[in-house]
Structures are given as C-alpha cells and as structure tokens.
C-alpha positions as CSV (number, residue, x, y, z in Angstrom):
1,X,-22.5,-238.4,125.9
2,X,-22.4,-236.9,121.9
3,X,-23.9,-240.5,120.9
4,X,-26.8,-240.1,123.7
5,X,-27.2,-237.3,122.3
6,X,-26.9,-237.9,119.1
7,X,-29.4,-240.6,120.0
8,X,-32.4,-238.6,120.8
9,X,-32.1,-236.1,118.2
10,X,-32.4,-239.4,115.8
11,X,-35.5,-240.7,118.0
12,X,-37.6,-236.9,117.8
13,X,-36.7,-236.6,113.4
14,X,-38.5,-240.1,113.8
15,X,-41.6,-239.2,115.7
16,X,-41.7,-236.0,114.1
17,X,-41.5,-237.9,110.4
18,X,-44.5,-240.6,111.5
19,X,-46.7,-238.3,112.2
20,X,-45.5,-236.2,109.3
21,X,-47.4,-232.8,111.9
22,X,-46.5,-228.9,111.9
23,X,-47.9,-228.2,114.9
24,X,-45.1,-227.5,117.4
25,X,-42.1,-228.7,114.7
26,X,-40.6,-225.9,113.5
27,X,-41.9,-223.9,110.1
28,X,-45.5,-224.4,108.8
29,X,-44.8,-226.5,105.4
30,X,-47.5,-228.1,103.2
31,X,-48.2,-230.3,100.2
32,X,-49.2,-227.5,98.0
33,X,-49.0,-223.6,97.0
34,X,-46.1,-221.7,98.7
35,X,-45.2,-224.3,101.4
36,X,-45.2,-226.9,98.8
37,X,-42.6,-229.6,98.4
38,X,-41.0,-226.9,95.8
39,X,-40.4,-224.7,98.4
40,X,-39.5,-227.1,101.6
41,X,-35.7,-226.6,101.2
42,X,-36.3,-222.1,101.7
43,X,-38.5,-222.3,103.9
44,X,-36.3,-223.4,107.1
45,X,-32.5,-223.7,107.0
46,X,-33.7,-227.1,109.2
47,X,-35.7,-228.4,105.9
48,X,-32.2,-227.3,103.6
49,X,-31.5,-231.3,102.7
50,X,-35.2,-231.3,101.2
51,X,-32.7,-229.2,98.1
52,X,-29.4,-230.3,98.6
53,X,-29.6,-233.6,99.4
54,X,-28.8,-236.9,96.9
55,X,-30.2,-239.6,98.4
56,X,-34.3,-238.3,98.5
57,X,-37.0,-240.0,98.4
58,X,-39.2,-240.9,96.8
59,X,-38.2,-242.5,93.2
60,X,-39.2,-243.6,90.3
61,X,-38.1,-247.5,90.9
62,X,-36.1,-248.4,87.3
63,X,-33.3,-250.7,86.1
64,X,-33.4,-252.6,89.5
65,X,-30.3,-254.9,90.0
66,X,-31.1,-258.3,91.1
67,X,-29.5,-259.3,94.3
68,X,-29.4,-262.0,97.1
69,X,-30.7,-259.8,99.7
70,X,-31.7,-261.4,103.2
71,X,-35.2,-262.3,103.4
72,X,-37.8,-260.1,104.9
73,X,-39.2,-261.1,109.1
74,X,-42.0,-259.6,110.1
75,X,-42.4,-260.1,113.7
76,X,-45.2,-257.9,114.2
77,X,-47.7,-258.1,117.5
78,X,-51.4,-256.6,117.9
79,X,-51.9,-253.6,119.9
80,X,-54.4,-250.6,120.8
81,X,-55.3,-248.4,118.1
82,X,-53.7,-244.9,119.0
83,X,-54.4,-242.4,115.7
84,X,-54.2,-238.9,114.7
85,X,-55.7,-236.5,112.3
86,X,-52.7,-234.0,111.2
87,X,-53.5,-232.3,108.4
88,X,-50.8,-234.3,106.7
89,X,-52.2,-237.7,106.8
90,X,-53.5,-240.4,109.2
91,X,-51.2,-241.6,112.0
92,X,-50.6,-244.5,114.0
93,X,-48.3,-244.7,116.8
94,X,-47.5,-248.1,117.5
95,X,-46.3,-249.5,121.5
96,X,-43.3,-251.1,121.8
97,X,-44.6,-254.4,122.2
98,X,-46.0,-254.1,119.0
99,X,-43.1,-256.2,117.2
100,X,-39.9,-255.4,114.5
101,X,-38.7,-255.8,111.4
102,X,-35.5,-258.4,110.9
103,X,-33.4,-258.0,107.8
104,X,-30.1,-260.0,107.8
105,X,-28.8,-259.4,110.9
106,X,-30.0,-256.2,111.7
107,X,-33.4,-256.1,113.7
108,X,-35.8,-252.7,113.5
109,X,-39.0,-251.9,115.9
110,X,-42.0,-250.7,114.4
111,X,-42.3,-246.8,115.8
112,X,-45.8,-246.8,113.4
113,X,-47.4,-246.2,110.1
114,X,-49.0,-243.2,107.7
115,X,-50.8,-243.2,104.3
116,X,-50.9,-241.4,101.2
117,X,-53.0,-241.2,98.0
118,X,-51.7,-241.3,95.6
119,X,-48.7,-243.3,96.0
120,X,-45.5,-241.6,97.1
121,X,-42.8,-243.6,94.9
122,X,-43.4,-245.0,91.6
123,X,-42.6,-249.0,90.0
124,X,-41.8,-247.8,86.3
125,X,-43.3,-244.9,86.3
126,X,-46.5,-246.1,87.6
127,X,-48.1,-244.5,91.1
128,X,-50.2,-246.7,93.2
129,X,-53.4,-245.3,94.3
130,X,-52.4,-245.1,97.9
131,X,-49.0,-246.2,99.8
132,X,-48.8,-247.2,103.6
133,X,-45.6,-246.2,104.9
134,X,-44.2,-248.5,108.0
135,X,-41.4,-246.6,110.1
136,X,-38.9,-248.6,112.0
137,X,-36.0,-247.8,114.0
138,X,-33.1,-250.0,115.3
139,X,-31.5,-249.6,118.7
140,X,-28.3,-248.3,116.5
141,X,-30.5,-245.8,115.3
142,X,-30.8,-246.3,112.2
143,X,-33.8,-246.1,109.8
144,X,-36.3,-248.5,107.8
145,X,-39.1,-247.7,106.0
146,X,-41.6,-250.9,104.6
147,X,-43.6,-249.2,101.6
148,X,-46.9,-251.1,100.4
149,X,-48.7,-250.6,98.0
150,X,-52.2,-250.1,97.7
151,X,-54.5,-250.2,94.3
152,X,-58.3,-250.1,93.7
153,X,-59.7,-253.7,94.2
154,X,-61.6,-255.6,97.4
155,X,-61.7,-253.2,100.8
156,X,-58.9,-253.9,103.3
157,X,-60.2,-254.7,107.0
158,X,-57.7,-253.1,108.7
159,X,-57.7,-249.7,107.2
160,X,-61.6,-250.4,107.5
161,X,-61.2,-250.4,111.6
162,X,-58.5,-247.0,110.5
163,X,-60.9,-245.0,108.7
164,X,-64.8,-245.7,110.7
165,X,-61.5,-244.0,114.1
166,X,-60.2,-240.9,111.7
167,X,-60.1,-238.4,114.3
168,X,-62.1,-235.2,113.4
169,X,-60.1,-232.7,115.7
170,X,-56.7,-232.0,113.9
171,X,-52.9,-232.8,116.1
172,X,-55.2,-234.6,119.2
173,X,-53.7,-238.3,119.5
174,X,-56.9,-241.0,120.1
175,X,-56.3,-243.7,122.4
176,X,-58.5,-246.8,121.9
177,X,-57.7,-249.3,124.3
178,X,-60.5,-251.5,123.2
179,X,-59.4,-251.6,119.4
180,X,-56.4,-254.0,118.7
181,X,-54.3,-253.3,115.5
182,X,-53.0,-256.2,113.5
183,X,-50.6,-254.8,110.9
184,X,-50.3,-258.2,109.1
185,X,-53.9,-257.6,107.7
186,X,-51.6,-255.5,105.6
187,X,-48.9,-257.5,104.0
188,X,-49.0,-259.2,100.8
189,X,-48.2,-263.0,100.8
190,X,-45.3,-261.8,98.8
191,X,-42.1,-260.5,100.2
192,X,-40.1,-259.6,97.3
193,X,-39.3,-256.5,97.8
194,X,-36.9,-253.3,96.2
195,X,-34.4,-251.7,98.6
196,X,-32.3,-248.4,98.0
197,X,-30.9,-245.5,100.3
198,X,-33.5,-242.6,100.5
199,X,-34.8,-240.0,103.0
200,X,-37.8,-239.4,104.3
201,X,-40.3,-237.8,102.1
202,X,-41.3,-234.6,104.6
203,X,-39.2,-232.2,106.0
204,X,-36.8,-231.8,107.4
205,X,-36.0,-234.9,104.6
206,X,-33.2,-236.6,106.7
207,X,-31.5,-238.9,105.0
208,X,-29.8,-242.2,105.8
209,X,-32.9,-244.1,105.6
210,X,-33.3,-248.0,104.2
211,X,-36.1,-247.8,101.8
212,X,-37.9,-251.4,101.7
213,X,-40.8,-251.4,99.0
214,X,-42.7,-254.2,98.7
215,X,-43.1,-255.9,95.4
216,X,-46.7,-257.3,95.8
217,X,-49.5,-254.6,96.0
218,X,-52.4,-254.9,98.1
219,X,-56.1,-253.3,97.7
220,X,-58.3,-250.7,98.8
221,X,-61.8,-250.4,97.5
222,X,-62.9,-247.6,96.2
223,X,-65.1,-246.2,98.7
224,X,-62.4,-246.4,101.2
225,X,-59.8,-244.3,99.1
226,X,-62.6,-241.9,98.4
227,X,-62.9,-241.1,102.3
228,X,-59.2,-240.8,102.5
229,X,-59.0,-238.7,99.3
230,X,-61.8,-236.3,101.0
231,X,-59.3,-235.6,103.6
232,X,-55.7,-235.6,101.7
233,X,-56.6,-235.5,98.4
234,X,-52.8,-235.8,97.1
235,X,-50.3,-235.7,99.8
236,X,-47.7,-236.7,97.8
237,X,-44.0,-235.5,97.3
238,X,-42.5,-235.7,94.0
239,X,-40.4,-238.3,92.5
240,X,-36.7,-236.8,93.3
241,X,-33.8,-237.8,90.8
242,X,-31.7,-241.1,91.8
243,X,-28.4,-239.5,91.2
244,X,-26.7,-242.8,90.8
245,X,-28.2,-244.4,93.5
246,X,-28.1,-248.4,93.1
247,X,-31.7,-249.6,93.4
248,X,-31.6,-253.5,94.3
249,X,-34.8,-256.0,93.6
250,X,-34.8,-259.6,95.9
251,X,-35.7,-261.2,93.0
C-alpha cells in the first residue's frame, strides 16, 4: 500500500512539473520579482528543497568525465497535439502510446515536453537560446529528463505546427485530434549526450531526477523565438552550484 502510494504522489510532482502551472498546485510562484526563483524555497514549506537541496538543476555543464554510458533509444510514436498556455511555458501532454526512452536496461515513457528561452542549463558557460525539455517516467518511478538544445539558425517544423496552436486562454488544455506530433522532428542526428543527477527546475524542485542533455544542438529561427520570447521572455531558473556532483559525457 505505502509504495502505491508512494506511487501516485511521484506520478502528480510529474504532471505538475510538465506543465510547470500554479493554477490549483499549491503557492503562486514565478520567474521573477518576489515569487522569483530567489525566493521559491520561502514561499511554501512544499517548495523548501528549491534551498536546501544538492542535487538542483540546472548547471553549468564543466569538467565532464568521459564514460561508456549505454547508448540513447528513442522509441517515440506520433500522436494528437494536446497544448497549454500556463503562464509558465508551452505544454504538451503526450498519450501513452506516444513511445519511451531506453537507456541501458532501464526503459522511460514520454509523459511530455516544455520550452524555455533562454536555455535552462548551460555547456561551459554558454546558454542556448531556447531548451526543450522531454519528461519521462519509468514504471519504477523514477525520473528522466532529455534536454535539447535550441540556437538561432533554419526554423524547426515541429515547433512551427507548436507555435501557429499556442493557446490564447491561460491553464485550458487544447485537444487537436487532427494534428499529429512527431517528436523526432526534434532530435539531432547526434546522440552524445551529458548525464548527471539533478531536480527539476520549478518548484517544488524534487530531486532524484536523471538529467540527459544532448550534445548536438538543434535550431530555431529567429522569428519563431521572437514569438515565444513575446510570451516568456526569460523563463529561466538559475544555474544552481554542482556540489560535487559527477557530470558524465558519452563521448
């Protein structure tokens, strides 16, 4: 019964972190001002690890370790566009059909994906103009995040078909049955990747969470970060300190 339990308090931090949304989750938090990252860890003795915990994210990625880490599967499937506008970012809630992440032995489904401009994490001290973050979950539980990386360059079709869907109303999930998503419009041709233990980057800031971030950056154009940035014009957490953490590279 405690790890059923245990269980579906893991699965709601989940949704509640895709979506990144403070309607209906506890205290009003924000990017800025006096609900700012600064102040997550006060506001809500539920957001206290956003201050006391080691293992946040995100990081500045330095002095990686090379290591023969298991190769990256990507065994994602298209499926209907289902989106939402929460004053955090732009979500998308995936299906369960809609595929899983294998890595070594251990298998994650995809529970969807959220952007930020600029990027949250850095590669030697350098942001990325915009990071999509992919949130998996395995049936143990336990936590993956994919990280690309987006810089200025040629426009990407699939956050084309995201951004012409941006919902205007704020919190109201969009259904588009007609609309099929294929996250592998996405990836680079590159797997290489960094990996380290983190947390995710918005309260409450659980931690526990397998931080994938992928070596090879894709691009955005410039008119299509503009329209995000309209929105979210820096939605970022700061870098948090590594605190010893070991950061390992594939390559």
């Amino acid at each position: 019964m405690f790890y059923k339990k245990l269980a579906v308090l893991i699965l709601t931090i989940v949704t509640f972190q895709v979506f990144a949304s403070d309607s209906g989750h506890g205290v009003h938090w924000s990017h800025s001002g006096d609900t700012g990252p600064e102040h997550w860890g006060s506001l809500s003795t539920e957001y206290a690890t956003c201050d006391s915990g080691k293992q946040q994210s995100p990081i500045n990625i330095i002095n990686s370790i090379k290591t023969d880490l298991p190769q990256l599967q990507f065994n994602y499937q298209q499926f209907p566009l289902t989106i939402i506008n929460n004053s955090h970012t732009i979500g998308i809630r995936t299906k369960n059909a809609a595929g899983s992440l294998v890595v070594g032995d251990q298998s994650y489904k995809i529970l969807g994906f959220h952007s930020h401009s600029l990027s949250e994490g850095a590669i030697d001290g350098k942001h990325a103009d915009m990071v999509m973050h992919l949130v998996h979950k395995s049936d143990a539980g336990k936590i993956a995040v994919v990280a690309i990386y987006f810089n200025k360059g040629e426009a990407n079709p699939l956050i084309a078909t995201l951004w012409k869907m941006i919902p205007k109303k704020v919190n109201e999930l969009e259904h588009h049955k007609d609309i099929q998503i294929d996250i592998t419009k996405m990836l680079p041709t590159d797997s290489n990747y960094y990996t380290y233990d983190g947390s995710f980057t918005t309260p409450p800031c659980t931690e526990g969470v397998k931080w994938i971030v992928l070596k090879q950056p894709m691009t955005i154009s410039v008119a299509q970060l503009e329209q995000y940035n309209k929105l979210y014009s820096n939605n970022v957490r700061p870098l948090q300190p590594l605190n010893g953490r070991k950061i390992s590279s594939s390559n």
